[in-house]
C-alpha positions in Angstrom: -18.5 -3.0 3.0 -22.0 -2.1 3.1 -21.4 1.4 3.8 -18.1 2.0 1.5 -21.2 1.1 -1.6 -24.0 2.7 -0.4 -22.8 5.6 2.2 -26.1 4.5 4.6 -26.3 4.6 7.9 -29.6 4.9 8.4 -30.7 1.9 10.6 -27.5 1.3 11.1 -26.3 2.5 14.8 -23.7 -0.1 15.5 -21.9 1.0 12.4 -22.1 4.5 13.0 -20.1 4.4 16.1 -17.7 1.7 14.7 -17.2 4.2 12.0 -16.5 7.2 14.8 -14.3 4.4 17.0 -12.3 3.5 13.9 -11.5 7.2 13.4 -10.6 7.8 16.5 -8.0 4.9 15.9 -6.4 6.8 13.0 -6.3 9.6 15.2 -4.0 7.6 17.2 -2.0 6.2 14.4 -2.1 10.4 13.5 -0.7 11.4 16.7 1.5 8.7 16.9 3.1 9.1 13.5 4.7 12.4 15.1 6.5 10.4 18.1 7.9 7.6 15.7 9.3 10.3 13.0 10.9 12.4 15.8 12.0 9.4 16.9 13.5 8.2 13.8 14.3 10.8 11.6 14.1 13.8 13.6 12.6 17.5 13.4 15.6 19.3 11.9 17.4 19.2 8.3 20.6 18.1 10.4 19.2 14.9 12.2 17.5 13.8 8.6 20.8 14.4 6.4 22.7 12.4 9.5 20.0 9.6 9.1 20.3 9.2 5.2 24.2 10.3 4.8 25.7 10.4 8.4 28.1 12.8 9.4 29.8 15.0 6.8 33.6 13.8 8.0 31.7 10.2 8.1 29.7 9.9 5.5 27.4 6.6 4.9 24.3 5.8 2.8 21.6 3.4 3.9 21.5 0.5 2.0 18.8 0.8 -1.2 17.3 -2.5 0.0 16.1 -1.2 3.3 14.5 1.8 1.8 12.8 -0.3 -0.6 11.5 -2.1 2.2 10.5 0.7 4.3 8.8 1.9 1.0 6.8 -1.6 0.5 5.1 -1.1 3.9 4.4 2.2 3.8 2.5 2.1 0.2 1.1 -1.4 1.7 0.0 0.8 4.8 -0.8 3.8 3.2 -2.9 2.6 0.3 -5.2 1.1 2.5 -5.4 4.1 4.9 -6.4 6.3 2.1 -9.0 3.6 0.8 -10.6 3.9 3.8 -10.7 7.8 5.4 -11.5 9.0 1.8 -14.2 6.7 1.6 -15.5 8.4 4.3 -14.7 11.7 2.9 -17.0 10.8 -0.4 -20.3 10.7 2.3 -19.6 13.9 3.7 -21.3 17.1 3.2 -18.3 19.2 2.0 -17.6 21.0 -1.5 -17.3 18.5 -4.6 -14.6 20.5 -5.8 -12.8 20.5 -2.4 -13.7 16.3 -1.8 -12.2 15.9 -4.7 -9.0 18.1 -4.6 -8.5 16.3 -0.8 -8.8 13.0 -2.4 -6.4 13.3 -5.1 -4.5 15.3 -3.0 -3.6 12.1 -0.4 -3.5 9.7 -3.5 -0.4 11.9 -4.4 0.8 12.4 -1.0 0.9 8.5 -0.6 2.9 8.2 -2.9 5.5 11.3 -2.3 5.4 10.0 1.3 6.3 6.2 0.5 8.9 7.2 -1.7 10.2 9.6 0.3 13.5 8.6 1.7 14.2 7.2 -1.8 13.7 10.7 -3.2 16.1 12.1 -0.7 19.0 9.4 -1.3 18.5 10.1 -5.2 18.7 13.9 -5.1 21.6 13.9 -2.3 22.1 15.5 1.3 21.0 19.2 0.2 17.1 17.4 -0.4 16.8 16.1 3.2 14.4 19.0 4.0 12.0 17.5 1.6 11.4 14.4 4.1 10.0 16.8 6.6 8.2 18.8 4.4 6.2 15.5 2.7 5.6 14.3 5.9 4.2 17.2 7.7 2.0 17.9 4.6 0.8 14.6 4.6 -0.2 14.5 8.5 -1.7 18.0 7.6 -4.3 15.9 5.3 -4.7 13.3 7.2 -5.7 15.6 9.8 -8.0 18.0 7.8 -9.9 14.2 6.5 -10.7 13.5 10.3 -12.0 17.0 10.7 -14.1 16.9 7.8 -15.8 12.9 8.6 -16.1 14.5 12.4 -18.0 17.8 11.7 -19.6 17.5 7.9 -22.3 15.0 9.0 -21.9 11.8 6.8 -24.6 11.8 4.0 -26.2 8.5 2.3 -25.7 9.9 -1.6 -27.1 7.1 -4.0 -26.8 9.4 -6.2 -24.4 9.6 -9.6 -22.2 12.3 -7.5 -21.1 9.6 -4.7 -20.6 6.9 -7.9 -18.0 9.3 -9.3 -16.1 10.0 -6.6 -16.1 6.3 -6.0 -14.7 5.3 -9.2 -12.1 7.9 -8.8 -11.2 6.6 -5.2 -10.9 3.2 -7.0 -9.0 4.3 -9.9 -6.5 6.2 -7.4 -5.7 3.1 -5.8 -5.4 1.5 -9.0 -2.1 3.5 -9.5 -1.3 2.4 -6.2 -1.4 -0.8 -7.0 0.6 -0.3 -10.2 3.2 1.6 -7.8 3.4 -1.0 -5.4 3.7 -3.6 -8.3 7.1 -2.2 -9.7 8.4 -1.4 -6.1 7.6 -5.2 -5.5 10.3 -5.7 -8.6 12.7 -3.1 -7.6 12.6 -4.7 -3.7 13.1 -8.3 -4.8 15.8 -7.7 -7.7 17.4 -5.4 -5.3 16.8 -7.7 -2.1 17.2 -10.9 -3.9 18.2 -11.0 -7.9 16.0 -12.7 -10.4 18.9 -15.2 -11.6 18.5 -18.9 -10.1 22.0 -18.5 -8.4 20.7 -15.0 -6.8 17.7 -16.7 -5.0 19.8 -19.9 -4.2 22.6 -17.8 -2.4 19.8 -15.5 -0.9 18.4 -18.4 1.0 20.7 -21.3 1.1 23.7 -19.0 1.4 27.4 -18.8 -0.2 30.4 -18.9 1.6 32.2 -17.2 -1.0 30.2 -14.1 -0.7 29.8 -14.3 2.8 26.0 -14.8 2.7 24.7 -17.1 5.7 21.5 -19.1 4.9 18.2 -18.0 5.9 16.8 -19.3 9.0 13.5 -21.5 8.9 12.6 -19.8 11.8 12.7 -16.2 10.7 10.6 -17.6 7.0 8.1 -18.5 9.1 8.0 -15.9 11.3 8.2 -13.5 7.8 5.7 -15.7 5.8 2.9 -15.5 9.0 2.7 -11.5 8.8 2.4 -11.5 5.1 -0.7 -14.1 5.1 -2.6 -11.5 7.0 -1.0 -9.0 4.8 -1.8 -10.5 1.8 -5.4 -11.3 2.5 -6.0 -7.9 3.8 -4.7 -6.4 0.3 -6.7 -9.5 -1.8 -9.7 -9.0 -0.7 -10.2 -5.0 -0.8 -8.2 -5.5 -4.9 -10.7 -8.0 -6.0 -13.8 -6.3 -4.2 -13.5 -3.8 -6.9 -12.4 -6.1 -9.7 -16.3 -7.2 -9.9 -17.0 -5.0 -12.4 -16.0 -7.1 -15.0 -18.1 -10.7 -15.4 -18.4 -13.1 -12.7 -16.7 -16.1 -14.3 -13.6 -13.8 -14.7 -13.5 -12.6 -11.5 -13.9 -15.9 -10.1 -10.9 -17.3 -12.0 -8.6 -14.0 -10.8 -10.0 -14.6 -7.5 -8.7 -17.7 -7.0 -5.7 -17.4 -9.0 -4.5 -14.3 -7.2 -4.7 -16.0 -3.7 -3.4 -19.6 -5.1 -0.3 -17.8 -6.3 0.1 -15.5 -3.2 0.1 -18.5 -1.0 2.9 -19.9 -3.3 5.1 -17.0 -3.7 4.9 -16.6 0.8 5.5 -20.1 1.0 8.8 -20.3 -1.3 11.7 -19.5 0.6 10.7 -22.3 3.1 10.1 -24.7 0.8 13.7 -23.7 -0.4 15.2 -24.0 2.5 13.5 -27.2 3.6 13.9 -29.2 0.4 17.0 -27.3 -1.8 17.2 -26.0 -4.5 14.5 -27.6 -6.6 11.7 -25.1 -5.5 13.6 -21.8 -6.6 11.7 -22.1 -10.2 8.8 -22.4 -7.9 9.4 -19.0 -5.5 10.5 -17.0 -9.2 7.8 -18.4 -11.1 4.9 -17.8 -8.2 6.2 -14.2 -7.2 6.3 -12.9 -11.3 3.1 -14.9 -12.2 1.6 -13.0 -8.9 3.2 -9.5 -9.3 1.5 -10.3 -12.9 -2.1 -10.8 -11.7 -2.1 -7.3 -9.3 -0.9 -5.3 -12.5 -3.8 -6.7 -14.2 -6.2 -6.4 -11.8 -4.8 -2.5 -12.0 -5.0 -2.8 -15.6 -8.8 -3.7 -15.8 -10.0 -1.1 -13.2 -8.2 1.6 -15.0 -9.4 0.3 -18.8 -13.1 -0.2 -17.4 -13.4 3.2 -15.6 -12.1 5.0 -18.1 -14.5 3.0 -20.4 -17.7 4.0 -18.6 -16.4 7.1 -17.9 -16.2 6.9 -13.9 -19.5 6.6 -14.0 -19.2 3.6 -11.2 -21.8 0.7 -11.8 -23.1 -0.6 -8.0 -25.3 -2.8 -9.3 -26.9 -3.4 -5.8 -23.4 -4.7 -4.2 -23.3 -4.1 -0.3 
């Protein structure tokens, strides 16, 4: 964290080469990004239309559930690696106009990329050359990001240029947030329903719908990635919700983790003890999907308020 505030690395040698070893990761993750769309989807119109529709004497959609899905961890994924390379694109020695066109550039390529497959299922079989176009694009900046962190040596700028870029990093992943807030909603209602009887049938089952009940196996086994998840996500949202007064912060702080370890615990409870704990896994997931749009809220009102100009205030 000390280096996403101040940029130094003066004095600093360990994290200099953890910062060139964690590129090299994303290079990786780069790379294999191409492997697991070929994979997947496929290089040509044909293979993406047959993936989304199927064959054109066979037709078949995927379901809307598992592209919301897809969607909620690739904007969880995505958000965070855009955080973190264009962090590192604010420290280097590159055009302002440029760093900033880049940075709102993957901001807007997150999204587009996220969203894709939904884009194509709403716009039909002709739009399935838009999945390869968003994600080539997007590789493209990834790409140019490493480039730029590898060869434009990284700078320590205390300066009120590095505090504007950094409040408009922030208040790009602000809309994220908001993003992955309503997708949150559109996954669940889609996923689940937001009656009682929808979230009772979801996980105890209903014969006469031929819905089996959830195993407390696979809960746990669901609930154990999204602690990590969660905390992950937590902590980087609330590390720039300091900018409003500590007492507040505090209070979201803990309510924000209270009511994520709630809404991840739910369905087991459910299924453990019945029906009484649906109010419980309803009431914890909107009172939770609440708190991140807030937190969203507050980082857009207060930069806008002091006009990006991003208040450290001696934070490492």
């Amino acid at each position: 964290m000390r280096f996403f505030w101040t940029g130094s690395l003066k004095g600093y040698k360990p994290i200099r080469i953890g910062i060139f070893l964690f590129t090299i990761f994303i290079f990786l993750f780069w790379a294999g990004a191409f492997v697991h769309f070929g994979f997947k989807y496929g290089y040509s119109v044909e293979k993406v239309e047959r993936y989304f529709f199927g064959e054109s004497d066979f037709p078949f959609e995927i379901s809307i559930a598992q592209i919301y899905e897809e969607a909620h961890i690739s904007l969880f994924v995505f958000a965070l690696l855009f955080l973190c390379v264009s962090a590192l694109v604010i420290y280097s020695g590159i055009d302002e106009r440029f760093k900033l066109g880049l940075i709102l550039s993957l901001a807007i390529l997150v999204i587009l990329y996220s969203f894709s497959d939904y884009i194509v299922i709403l716009l039909g079989r002709g739009y399935a050359f838009l999945k390869i176009f968003v994600f080539l694009l997007f590789q493209c900046l990834i790409f140019l990001s490493l480039v730029i962190i590898w060869f434009k040596r990284l700078e320590n700028r205390k300066g009120n240029g590095a505090s504007k870029f950094l409040a408009i990093l922030i208040f790009s992943f602000a809309l994220l947030n908001l993003a992955f807030v309503g997708l949150n909603f559109a996954l669940f209602e889609r996923k689940i329903g937001f009656s009682i009887s929808n979230v009772v049938d979801y996980y105890l089952g209903n014969p006469e719908r031929f819905m089996k009940p959830k195993s407390l196996s696979g809960l746990v086994e669901v609930s154990y990635f999204h602690f990590l998840a969660m905390a992950l996500y937590l902590i980087t949202l609330i590390h720039f919700v300091y900018i409003v007064s500590d007492r507040f912060n505090i209070a979201l702080t803990i309510f924000l983790f209270v009511f994520a370890f709630i809404d991840n615990l739910g369905g087991i409870l459910i299924v453990m003890f019945g029906r009484a704990f649906v109010g419980v896994k309803l009431f914890s997931f909107f009172l939770f999907q609440f708190l991140l749009f807030l937190s969203s809220l507050i980082l857009i009102y207060r930069l806008i308020t002091l006009k990006f100009n991003f208040p450290n205030r001696g934070r490492i």
